[in-house]
PDB file of N, CA, C and O in Angstrom:
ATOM      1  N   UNK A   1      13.786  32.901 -54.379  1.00  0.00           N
ATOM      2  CA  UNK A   1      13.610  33.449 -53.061  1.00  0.00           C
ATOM      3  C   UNK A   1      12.498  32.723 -52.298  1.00  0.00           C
ATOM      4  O   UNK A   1      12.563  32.577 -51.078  1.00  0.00           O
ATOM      5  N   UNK A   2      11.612  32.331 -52.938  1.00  0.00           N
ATOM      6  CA  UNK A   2      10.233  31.898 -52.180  1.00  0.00           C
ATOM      7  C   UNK A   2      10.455  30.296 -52.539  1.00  0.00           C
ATOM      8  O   UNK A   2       9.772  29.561 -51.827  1.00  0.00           O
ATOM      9  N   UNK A   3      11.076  29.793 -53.268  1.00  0.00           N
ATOM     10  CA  UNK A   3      11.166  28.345 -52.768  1.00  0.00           C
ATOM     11  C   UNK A   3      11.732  27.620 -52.033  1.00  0.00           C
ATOM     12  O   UNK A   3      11.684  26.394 -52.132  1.00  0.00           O
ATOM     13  N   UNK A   4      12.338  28.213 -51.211  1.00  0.00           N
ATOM     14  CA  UNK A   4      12.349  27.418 -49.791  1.00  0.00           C
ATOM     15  C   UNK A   4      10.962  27.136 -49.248  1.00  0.00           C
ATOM     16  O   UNK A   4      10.558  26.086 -48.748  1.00  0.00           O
ATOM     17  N   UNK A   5      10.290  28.308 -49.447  1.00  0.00           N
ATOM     18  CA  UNK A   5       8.749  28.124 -48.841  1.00  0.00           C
ATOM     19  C   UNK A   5       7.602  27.565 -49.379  1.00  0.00           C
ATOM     20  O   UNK A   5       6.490  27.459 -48.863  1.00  0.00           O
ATOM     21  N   UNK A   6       8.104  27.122 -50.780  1.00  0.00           N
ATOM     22  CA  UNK A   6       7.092  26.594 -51.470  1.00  0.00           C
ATOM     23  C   UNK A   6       7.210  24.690 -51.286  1.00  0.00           C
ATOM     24  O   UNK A   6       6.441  23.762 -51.537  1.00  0.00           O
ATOM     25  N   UNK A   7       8.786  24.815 -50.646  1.00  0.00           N
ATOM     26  CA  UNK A   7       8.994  22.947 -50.675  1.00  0.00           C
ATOM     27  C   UNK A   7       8.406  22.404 -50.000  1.00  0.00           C
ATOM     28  O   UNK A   7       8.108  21.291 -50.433  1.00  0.00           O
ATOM     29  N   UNK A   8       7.797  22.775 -48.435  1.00  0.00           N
ATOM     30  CA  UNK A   8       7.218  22.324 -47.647  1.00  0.00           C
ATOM     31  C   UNK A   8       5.406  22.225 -47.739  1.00  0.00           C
ATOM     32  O   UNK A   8       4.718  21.640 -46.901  1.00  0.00           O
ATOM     33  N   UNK A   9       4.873  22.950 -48.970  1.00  0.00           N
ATOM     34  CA  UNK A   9       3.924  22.759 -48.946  1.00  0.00           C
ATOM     35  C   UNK A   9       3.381  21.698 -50.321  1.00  0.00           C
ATOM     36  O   UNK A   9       3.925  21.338 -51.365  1.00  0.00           O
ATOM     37  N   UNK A  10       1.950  21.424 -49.652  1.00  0.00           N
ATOM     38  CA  UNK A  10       1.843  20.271 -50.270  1.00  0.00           C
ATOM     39  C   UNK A  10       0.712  21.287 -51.538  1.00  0.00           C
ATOM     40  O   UNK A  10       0.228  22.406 -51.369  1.00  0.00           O
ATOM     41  N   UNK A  11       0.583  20.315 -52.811  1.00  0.00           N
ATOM     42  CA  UNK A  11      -0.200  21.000 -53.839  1.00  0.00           C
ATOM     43  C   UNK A  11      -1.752  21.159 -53.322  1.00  0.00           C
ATOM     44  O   UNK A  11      -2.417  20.308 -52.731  1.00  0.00           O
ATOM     45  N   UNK A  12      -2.052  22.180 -53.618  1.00  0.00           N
ATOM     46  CA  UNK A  12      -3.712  22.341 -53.140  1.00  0.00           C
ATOM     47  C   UNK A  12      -4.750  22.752 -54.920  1.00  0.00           C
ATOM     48  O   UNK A  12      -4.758  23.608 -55.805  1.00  0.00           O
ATOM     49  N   UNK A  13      -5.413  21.563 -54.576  1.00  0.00           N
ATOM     50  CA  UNK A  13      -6.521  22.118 -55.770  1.00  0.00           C
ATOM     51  C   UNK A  13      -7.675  23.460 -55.349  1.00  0.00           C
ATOM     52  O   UNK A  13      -8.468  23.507 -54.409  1.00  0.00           O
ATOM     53  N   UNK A  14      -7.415  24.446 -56.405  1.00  0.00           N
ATOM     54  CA  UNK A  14      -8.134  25.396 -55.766  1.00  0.00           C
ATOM     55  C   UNK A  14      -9.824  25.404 -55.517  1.00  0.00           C
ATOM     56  O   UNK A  14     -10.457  26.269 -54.910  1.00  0.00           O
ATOM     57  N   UNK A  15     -10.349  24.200 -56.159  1.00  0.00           N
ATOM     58  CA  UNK A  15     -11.342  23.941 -56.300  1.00  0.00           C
ATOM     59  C   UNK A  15     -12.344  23.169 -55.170  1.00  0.00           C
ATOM     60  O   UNK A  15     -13.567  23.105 -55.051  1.00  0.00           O
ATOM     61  N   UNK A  16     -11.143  22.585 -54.359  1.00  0.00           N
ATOM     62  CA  UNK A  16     -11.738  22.186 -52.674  1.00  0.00           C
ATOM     63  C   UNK A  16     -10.979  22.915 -51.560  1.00  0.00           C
ATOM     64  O   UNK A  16     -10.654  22.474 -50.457  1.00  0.00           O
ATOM     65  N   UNK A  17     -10.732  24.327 -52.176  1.00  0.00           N
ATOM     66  CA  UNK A  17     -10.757  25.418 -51.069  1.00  0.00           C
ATOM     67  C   UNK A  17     -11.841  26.264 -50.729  1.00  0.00           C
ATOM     68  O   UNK A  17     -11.962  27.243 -51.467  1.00  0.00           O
ATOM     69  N   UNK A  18     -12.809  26.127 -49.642  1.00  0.00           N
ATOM     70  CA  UNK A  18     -14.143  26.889 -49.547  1.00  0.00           C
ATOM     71  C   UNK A  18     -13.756  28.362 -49.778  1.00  0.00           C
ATOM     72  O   UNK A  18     -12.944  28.850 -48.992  1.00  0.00           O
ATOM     73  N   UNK A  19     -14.224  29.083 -50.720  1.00  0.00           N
ATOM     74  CA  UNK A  19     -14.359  30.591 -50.592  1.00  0.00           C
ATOM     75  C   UNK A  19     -12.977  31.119 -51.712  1.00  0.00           C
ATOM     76  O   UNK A  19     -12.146  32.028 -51.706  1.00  0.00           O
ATOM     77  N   UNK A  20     -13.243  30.230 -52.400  1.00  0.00           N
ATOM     78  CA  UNK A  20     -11.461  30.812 -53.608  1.00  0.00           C
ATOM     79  C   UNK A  20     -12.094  30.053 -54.694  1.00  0.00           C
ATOM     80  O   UNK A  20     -12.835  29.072 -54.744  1.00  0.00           O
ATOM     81  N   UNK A  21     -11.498  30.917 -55.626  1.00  0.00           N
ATOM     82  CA  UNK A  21     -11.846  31.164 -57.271  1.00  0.00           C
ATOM     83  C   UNK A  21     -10.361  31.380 -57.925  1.00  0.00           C
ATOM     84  O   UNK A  21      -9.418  31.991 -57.421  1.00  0.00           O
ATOM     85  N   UNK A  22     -10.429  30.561 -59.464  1.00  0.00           N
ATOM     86  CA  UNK A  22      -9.003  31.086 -59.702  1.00  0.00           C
ATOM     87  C   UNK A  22      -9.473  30.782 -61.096  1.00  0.00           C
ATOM     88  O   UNK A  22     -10.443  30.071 -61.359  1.00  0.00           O
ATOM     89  N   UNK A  23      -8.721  31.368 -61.937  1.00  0.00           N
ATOM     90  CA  UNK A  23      -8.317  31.338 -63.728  1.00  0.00           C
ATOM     91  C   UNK A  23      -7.328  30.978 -64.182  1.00  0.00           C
ATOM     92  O   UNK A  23      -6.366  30.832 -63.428  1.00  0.00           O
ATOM     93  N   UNK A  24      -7.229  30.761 -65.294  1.00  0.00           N
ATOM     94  CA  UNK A  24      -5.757  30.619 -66.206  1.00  0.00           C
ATOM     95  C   UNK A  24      -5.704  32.147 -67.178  1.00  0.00           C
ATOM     96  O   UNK A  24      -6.570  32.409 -68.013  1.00  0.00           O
ATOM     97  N   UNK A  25      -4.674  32.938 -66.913  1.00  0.00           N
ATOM     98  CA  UNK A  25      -4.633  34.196 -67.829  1.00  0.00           C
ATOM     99  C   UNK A  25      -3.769  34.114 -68.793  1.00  0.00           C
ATOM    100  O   UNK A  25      -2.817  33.602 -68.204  1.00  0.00           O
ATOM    101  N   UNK A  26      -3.422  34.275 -69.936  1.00  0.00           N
ATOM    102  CA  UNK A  26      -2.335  34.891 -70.845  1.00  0.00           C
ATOM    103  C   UNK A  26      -1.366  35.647 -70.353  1.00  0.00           C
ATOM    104  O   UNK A  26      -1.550  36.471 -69.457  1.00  0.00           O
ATOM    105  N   UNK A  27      -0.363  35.437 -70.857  1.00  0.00           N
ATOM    106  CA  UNK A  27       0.731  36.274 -70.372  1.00  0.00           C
ATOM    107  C   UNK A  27       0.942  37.706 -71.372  1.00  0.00           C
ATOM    108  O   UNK A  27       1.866  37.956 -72.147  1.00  0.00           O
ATOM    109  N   UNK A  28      -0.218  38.483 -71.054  1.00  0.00           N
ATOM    110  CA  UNK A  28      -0.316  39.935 -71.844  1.00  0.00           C
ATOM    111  C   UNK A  28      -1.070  40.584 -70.792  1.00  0.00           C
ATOM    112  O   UNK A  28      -1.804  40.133 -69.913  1.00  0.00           O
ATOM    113  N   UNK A  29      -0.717  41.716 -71.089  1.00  0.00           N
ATOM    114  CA  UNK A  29      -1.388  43.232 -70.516  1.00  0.00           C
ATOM    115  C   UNK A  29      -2.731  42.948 -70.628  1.00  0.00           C
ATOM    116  O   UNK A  29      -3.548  43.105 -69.720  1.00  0.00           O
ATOM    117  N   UNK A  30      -2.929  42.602 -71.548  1.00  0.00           N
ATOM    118  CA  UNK A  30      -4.973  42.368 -71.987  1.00  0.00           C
ATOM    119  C   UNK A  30      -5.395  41.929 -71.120  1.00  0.00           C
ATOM    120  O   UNK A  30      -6.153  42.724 -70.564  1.00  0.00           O
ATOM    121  N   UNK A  31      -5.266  40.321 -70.281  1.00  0.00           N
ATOM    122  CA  UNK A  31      -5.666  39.780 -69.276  1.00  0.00           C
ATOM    123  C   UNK A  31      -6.142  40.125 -68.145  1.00  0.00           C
ATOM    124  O   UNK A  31      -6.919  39.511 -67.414  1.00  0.00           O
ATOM    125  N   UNK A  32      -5.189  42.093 -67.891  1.00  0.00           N
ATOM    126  CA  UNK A  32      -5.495  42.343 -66.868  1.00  0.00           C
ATOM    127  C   UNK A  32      -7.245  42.607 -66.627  1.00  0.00           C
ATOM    128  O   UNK A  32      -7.686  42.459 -65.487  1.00  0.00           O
ATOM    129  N   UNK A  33      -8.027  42.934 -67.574  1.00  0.00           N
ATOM    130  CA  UNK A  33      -9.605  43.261 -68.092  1.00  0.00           C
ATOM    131  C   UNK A  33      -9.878  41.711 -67.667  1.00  0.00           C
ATOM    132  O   UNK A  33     -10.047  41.712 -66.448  1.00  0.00           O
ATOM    133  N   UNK A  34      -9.978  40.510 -68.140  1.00  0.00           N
ATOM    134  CA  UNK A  34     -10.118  39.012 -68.240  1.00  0.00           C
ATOM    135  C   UNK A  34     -10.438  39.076 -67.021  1.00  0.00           C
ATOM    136  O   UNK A  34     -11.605  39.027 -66.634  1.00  0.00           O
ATOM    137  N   UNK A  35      -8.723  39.275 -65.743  1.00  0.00           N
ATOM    138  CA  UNK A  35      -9.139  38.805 -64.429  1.00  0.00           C
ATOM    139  C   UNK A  35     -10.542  39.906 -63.754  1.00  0.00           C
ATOM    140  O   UNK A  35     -11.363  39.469 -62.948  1.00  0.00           O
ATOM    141  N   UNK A  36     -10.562  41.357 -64.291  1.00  0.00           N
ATOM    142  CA  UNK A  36     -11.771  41.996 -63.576  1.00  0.00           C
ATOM    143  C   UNK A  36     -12.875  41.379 -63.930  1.00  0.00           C
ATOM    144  O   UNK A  36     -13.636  41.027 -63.029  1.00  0.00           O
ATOM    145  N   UNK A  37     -13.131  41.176 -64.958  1.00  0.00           N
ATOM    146  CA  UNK A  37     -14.370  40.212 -65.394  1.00  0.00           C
ATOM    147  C   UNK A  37     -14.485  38.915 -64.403  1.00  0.00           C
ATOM    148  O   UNK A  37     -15.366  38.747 -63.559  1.00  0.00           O
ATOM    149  N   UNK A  38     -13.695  38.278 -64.614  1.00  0.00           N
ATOM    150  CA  UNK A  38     -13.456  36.696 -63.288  1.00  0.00           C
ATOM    151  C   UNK A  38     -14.063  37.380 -62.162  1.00  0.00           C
ATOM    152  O   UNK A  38     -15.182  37.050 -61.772  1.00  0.00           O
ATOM    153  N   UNK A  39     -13.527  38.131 -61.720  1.00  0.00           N
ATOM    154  CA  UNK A  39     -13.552  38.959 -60.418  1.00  0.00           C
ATOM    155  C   UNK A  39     -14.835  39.640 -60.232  1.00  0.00           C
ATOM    156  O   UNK A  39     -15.296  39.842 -59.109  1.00  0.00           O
ATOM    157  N   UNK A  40     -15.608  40.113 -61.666  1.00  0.00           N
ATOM    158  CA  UNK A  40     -16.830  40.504 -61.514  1.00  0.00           C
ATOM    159  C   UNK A  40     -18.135  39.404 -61.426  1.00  0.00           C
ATOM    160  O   UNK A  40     -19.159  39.549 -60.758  1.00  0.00           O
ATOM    161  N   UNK A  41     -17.825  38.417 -62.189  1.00  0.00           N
ATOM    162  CA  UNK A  41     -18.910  37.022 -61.745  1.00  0.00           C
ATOM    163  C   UNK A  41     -18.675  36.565 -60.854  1.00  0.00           C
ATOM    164  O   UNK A  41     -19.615  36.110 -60.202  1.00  0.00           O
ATOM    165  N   UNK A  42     -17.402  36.441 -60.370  1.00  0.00           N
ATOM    166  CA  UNK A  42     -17.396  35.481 -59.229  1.00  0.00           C
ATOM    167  C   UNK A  42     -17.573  36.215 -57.781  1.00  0.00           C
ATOM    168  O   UNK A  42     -17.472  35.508 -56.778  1.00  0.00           O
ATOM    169  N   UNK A  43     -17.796  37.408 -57.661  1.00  0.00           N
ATOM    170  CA  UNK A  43     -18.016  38.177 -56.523  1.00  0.00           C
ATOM    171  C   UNK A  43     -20.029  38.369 -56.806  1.00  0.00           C
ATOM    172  O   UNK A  43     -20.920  38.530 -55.972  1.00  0.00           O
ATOM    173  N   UNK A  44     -20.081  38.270 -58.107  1.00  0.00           N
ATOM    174  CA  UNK A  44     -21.777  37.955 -58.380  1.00  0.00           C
ATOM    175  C   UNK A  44     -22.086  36.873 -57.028  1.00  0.00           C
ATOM    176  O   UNK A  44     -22.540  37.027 -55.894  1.00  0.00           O
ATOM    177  N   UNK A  45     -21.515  35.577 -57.920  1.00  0.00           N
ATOM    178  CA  UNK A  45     -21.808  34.171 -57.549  1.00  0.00           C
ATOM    179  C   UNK A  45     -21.759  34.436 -55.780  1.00  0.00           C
ATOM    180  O   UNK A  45     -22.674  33.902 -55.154  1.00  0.00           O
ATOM    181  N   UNK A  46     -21.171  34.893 -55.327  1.00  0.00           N
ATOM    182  CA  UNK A  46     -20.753  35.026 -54.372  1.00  0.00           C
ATOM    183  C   UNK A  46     -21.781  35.991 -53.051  1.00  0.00           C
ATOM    184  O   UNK A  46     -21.762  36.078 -51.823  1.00  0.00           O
ATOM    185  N   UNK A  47     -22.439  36.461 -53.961  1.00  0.00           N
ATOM    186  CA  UNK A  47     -23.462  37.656 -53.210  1.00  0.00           C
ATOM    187  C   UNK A  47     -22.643  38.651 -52.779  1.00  0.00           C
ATOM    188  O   UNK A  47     -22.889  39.019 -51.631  1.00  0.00           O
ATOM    189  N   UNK A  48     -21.446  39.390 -53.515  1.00  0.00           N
ATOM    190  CA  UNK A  48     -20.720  40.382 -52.794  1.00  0.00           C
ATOM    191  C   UNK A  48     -20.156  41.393 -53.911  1.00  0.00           C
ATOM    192  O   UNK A  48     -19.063  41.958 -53.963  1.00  0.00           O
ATOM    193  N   UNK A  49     -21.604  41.452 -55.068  1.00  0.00           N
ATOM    194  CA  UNK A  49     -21.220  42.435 -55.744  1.00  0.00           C
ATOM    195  C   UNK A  49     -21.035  43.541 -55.326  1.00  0.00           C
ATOM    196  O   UNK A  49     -20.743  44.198 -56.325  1.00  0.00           O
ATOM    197  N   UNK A  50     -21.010  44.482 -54.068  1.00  0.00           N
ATOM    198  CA  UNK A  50     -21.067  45.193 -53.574  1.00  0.00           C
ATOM    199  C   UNK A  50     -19.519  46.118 -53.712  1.00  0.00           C
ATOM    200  O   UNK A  50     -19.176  47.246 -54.067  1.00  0.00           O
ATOM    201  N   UNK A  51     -18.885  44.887 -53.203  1.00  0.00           N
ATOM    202  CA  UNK A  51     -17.357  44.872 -53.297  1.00  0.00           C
ATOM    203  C   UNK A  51     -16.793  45.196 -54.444  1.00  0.00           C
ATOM    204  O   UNK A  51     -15.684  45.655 -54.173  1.00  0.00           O
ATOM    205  N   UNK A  52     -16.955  45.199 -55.479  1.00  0.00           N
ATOM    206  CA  UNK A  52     -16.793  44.676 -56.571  1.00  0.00           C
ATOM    207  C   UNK A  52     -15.322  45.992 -56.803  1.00  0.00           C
ATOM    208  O   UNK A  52     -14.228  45.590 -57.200  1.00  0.00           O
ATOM    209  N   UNK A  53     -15.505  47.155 -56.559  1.00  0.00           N
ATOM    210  CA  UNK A  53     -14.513  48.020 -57.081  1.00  0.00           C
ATOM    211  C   UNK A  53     -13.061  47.859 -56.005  1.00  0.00           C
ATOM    212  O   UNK A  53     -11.888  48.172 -56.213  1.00  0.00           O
ATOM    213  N   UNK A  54     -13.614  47.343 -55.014  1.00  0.00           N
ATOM    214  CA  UNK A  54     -12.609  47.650 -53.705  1.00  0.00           C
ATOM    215  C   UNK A  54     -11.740  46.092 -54.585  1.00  0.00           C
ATOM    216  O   UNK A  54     -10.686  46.252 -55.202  1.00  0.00           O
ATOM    217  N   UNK A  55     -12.166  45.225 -54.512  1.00  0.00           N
ATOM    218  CA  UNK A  55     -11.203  43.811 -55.333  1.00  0.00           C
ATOM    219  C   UNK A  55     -11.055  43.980 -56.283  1.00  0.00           C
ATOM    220  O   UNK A  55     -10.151  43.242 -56.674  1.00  0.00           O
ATOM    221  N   UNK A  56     -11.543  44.774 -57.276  1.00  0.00           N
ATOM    222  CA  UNK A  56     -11.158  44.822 -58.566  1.00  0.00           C
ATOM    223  C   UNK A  56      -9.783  45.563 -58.689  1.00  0.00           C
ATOM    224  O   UNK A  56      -8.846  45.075 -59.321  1.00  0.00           O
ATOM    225  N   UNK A  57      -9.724  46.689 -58.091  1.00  0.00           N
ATOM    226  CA  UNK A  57      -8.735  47.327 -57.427  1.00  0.00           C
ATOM    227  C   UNK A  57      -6.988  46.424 -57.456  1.00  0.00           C
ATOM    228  O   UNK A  57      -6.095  46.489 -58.301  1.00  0.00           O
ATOM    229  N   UNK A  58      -7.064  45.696 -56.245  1.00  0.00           N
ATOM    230  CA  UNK A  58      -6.440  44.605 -55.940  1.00  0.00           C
ATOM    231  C   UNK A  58      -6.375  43.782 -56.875  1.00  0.00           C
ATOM    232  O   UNK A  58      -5.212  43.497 -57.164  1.00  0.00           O
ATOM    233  N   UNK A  59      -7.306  43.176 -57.595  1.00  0.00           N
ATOM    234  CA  UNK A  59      -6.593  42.029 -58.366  1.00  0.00           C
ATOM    235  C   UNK A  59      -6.137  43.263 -59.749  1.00  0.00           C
ATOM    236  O   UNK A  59      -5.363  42.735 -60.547  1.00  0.00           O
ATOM    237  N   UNK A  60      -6.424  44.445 -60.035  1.00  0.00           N
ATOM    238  CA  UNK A  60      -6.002  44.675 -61.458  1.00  0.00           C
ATOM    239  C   UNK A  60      -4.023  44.659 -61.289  1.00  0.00           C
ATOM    240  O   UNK A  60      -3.070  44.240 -61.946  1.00  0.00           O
ATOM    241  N   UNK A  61      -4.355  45.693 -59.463  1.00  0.00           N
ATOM    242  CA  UNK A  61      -2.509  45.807 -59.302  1.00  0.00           C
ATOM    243  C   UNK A  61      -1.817  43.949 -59.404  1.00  0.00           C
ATOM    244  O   UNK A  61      -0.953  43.410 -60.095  1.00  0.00           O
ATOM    245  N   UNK A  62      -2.604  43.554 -58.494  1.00  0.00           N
ATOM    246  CA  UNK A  62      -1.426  42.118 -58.517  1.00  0.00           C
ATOM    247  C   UNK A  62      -1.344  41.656 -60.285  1.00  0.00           C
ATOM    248  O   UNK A  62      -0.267  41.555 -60.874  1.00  0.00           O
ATOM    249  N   UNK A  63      -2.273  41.489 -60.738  1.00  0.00           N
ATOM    250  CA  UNK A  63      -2.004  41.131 -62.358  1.00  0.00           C
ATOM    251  C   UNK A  63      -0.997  41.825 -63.002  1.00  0.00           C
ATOM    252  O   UNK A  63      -0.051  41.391 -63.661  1.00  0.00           O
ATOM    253  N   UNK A  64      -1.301  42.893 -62.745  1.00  0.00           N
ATOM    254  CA  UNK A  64      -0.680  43.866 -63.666  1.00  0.00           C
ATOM    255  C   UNK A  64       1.001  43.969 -62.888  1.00  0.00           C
ATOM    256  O   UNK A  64       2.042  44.152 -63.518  1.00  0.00           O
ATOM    257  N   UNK A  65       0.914  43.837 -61.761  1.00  0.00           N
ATOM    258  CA  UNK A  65       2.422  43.612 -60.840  1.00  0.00           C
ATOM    259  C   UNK A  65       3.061  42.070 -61.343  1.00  0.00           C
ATOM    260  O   UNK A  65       4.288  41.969 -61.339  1.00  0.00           O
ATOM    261  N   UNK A  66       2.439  41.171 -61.667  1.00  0.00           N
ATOM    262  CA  UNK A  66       3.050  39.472 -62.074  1.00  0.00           C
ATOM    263  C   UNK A  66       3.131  39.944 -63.726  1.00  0.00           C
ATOM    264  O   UNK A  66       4.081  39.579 -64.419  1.00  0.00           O
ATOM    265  N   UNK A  67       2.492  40.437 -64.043  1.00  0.00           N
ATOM    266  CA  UNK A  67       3.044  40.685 -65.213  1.00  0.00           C
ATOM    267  C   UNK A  67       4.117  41.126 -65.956  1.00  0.00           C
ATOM    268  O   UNK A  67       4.598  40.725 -67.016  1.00  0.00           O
ATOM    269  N   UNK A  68       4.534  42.429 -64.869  1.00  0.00           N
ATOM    270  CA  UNK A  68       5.460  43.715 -64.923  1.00  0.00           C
ATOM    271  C   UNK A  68       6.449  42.566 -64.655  1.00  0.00           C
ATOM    272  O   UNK A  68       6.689  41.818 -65.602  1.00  0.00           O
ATOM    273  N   UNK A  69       6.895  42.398 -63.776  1.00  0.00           N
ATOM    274  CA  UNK A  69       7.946  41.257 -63.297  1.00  0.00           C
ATOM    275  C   UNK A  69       8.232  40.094 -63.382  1.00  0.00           C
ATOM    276  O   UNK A  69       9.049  39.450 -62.725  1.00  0.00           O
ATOM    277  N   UNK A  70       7.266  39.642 -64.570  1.00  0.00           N
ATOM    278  CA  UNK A  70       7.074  37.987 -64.710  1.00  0.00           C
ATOM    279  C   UNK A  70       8.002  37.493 -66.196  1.00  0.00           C
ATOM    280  O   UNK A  70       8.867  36.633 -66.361  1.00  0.00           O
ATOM    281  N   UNK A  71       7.295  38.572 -67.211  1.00  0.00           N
ATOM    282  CA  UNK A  71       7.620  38.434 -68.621  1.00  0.00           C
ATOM    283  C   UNK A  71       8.798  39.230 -68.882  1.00  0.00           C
ATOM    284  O   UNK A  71       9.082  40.293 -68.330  1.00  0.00           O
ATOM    285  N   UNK A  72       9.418  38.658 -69.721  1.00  0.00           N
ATOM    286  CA  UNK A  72      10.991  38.998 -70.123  1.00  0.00           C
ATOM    287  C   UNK A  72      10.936  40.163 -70.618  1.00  0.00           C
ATOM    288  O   UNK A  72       9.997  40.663 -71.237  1.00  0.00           O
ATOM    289  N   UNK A  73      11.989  40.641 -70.345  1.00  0.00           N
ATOM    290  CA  UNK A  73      12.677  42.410 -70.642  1.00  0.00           C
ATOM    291  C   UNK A  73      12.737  42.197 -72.197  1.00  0.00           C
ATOM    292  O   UNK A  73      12.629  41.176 -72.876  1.00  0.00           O
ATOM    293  N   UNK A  74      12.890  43.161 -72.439  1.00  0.00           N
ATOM    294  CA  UNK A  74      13.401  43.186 -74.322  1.00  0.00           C
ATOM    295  C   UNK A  74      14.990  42.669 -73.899  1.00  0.00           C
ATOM    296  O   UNK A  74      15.793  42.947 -73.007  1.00  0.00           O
ATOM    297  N   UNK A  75      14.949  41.787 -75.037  1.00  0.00           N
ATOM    298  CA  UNK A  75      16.446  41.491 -74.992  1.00  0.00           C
ATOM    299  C   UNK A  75      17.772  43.006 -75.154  1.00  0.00           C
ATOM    300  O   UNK A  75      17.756  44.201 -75.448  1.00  0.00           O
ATOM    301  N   UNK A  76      18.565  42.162 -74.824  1.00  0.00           N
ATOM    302  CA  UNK A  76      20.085  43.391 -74.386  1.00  0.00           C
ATOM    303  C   UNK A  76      20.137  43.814 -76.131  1.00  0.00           C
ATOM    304  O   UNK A  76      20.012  42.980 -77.027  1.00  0.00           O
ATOM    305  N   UNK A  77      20.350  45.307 -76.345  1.00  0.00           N
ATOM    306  CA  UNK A  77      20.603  45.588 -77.838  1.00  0.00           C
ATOM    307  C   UNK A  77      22.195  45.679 -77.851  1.00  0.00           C
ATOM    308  O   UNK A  77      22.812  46.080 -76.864  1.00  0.00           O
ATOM    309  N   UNK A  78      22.619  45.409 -78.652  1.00  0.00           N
ATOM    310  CA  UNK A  78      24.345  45.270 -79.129  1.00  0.00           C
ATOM    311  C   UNK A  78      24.514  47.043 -79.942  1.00  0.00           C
ATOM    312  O   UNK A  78      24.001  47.474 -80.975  1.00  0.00           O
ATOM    313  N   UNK A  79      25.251  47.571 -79.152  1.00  0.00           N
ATOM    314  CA  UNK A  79      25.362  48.919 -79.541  1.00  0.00           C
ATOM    315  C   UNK A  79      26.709  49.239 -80.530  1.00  0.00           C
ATOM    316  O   UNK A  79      27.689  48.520 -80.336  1.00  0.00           O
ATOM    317  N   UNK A  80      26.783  50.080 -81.375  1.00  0.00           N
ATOM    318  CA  UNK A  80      27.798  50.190 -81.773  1.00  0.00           C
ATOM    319  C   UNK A  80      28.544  51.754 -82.059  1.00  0.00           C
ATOM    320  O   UNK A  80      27.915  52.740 -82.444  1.00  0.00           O
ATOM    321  N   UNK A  81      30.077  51.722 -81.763  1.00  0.00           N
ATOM    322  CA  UNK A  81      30.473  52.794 -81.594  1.00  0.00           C
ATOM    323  C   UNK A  81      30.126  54.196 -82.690  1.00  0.00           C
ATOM    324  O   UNK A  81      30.502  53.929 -83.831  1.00  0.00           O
ATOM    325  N   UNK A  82      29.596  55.380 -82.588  1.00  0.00           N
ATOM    326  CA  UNK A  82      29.081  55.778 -83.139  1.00  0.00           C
ATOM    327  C   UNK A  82      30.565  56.277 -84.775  1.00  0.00           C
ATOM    328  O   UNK A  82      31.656  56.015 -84.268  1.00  0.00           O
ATOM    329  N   UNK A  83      30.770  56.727 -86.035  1.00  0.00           N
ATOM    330  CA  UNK A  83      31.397  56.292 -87.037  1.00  0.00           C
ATOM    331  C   UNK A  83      32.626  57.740 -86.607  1.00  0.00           C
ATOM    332  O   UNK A  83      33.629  57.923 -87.296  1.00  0.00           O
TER     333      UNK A  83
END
C-alpha cells in the first residue's frame, strides 16, 4: 500500500536529520521496554525530560502497533473431523 510512496523518496540517514533519534529493536514484545528506555535518554540528551511520559506513551503504542501487525500469525492449524 505505501510503496508507491516510498519510490519517490530518496534514502535518508537518520543521523543527519537535526532533531531525530532512532534504534534497531528485536522483533519481540520485550523491545517494547528497549524503545522507552531509547526514548528515556534521548529526551535526557535532549533537555526534554519533562516530556518523557507524554512520548513514551506514543512510542510504546507505535512499537507495540508494528509489532501486532508486523510478525507472522501462528501458522493455519489443519483440523480434523471430529471420530
Amino acid at each position: 500500500m505505501l510503496e508507491p510512496l516510498r519510490q519517490g523518496l530518496p534514502p535518508t540517514d537518520p543521523s543527519g536529520v537535526a532533531g531525530s533519534a532512532s534504534c534497531a529493536l528485536p522483533a519481540r514484545y520485550e523491545a517494547v521496554g528497549g524503545a522507552r528506555q531509547f526514548t528515556r535518554s534521548t529526551l535526557e540528551r535532549w533537555e526534554l525530560s519533562d516530556r518523557f511520559d507524554d512520548v513514551a506513551l506514543v512510542v510504546s503504542e507505535l512499537v507495540t502497533n508494528a509489532l501486532r501487525h508486523a510478525l507472522p500469525s501462528d501458522p493455519p492449524r489443519e483440523f480434523q473431523d471430529p471420530p
